[in-house]
C-alpha positions, 0 to 999 in steps of 0.5 A: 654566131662569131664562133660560127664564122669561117676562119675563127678557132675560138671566141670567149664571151665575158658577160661580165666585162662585156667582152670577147676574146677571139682566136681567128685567122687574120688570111680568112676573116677580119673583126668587121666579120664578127661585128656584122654577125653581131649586128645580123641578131639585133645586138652590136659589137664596138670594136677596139680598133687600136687594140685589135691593131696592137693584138694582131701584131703581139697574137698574131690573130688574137683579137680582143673587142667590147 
């Protein structure tokens, strides 16, 4: 579903730290996106604010929430 998004390149799931890592453009999309399209199939996203914060300055559109 988060992969499905407009703006997103790329988006791993990690089962076992119940992660994903995403690749997206920042002009395009923004994480409160992906926790939305989470939240739509009956399951939701916590999202690391500051991490994403920190991630977006570093990768430049690589975001990394549980």
């Amino acid at each position: 579903m988060i992969n499905a998004q407009p703006g997103v390149d790329k988006a791993e799931v990690n089962y076992a730290t119940q992660s994903v890592k995403v690749s997206y453009h920042p002009a395009q999309i923004q994480p409160s996106a992906f926790q939305k399209a989470v939240q739509a199939i009956g399951y939701d996203l916590i999202l690391d604010v500051e991490m994403v914060r920190k991630n977006r300055k570093k990768y430049s559109g690589t975001t990394i929430m549980r």
